[in-house]
C-alpha positions in Angstrom: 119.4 66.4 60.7 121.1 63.2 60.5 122.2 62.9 64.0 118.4 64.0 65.2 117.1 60.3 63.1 120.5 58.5 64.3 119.1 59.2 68.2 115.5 58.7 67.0 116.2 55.3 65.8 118.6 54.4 68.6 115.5 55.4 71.4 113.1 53.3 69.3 115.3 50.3 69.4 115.8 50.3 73.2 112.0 50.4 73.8 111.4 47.7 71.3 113.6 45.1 73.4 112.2 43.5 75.7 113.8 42.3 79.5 115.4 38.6 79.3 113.2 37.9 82.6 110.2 38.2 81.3 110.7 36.6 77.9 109.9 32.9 79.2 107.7 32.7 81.7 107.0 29.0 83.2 103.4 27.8 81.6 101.4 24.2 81.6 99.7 22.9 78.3 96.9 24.9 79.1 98.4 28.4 79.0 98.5 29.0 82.9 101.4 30.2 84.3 102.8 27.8 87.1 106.4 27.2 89.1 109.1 27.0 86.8 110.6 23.5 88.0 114.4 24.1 89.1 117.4 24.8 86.7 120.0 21.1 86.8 122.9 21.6 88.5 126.0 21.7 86.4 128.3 19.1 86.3 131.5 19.2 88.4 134.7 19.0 85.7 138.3 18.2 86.3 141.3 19.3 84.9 144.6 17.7 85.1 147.8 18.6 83.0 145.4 21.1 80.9 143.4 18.9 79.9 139.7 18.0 81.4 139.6 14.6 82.6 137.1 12.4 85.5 137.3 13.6 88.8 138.1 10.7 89.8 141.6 11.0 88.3 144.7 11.6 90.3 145.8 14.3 90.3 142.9 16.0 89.1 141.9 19.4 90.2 137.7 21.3 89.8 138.1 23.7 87.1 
């Protein structure tokens, strides 16, 4: 009996989630969906000696 409401509940819980893709859809003021602009590229860091330092750094290798 117990394992019948353990399932139950676990089959409830995975239809209630919802996918990540379609939790934030791009939309203007108005409510209309438009193009999502483009995700900023991440910035380049540098270690050197284990610690993260400039790239500009001698020595200094892209982590």
């Amino acid at each position: 009996m117990i394992v019948r409401t353990l399932i139950a509940a676990a089959g409830l819980a995975l239809l209630a989630t919802a996918p990540a893709s379609a939790a934030a859809p791009c939309k203007d003021a108005k409510g209309k969906f438009t193009k999502c602009p483009p995700a900023k590229p991440t910035p380049t860091r540098c270690r050197s000696n284990g610690k993260f330092v400039k790239c500009g750094t001698p020595g200094a290798k892209p982590a």
